[in-house]
N, C-alpha and C positions, 0 to 999 in steps of 0.2 A: 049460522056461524058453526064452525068445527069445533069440536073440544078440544081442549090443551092437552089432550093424552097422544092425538092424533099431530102432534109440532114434528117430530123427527121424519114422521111419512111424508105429513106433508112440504116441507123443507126439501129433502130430495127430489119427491117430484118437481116443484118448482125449479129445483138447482136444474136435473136431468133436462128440464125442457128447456129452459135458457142454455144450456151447455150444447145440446143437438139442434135448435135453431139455428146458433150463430156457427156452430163448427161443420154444420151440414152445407150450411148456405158458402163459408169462405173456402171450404173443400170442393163444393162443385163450380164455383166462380172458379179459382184453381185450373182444377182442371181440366174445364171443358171451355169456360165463358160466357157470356152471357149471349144469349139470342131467342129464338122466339120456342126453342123446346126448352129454356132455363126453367120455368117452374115447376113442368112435368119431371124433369132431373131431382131438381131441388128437396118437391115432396115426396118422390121414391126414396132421394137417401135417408131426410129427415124419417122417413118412418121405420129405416133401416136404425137407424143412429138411436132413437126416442130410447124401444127399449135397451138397446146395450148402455147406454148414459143412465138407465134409471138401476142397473145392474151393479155398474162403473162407481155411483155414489153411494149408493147402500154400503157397498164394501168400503169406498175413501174415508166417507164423512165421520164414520167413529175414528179413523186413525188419522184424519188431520185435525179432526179437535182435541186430540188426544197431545198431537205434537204441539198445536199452537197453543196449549194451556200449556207445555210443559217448557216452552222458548220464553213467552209472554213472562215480565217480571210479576214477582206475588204480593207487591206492594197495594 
């Protein structure tokens, strides 16, 4: 088990990898389609994508919980 000091690392990673899975996969579906080089595509972007999404949420994730606490009523 991880320690609970480790929840904001590891939260982004989890967000980053579900975020470059699914945007790598409907970006090369997009723009190439599918046929028999689609996974060789697929896994090149996805490993293009991993780390810029793990970059991408580092920076987001303090300023969208920053906004959705501050939208969210304080009741």
């Amino acid at each position: 088990m991880i320690s609970k000091k480790y929840i904001q690392v590891l939260f982004i990673l989890i967000m980053a990898f579900g975020m470059s899975v699914i945007m790598s996969g409907v970006v090369t579906i997009v723009n190439t389609g599918i046929d028999g080089n689609f996974f060789y595509r697929y896994f090149n972007s996805w490993t293009f994508a991993f780390p810029v999404a793990i970059v991408a949420a580092s920076i987001m994730a303090p300023m969208a919980k920053t906004l959705a606490n501050n939208i969210a009523s304080k009741d």
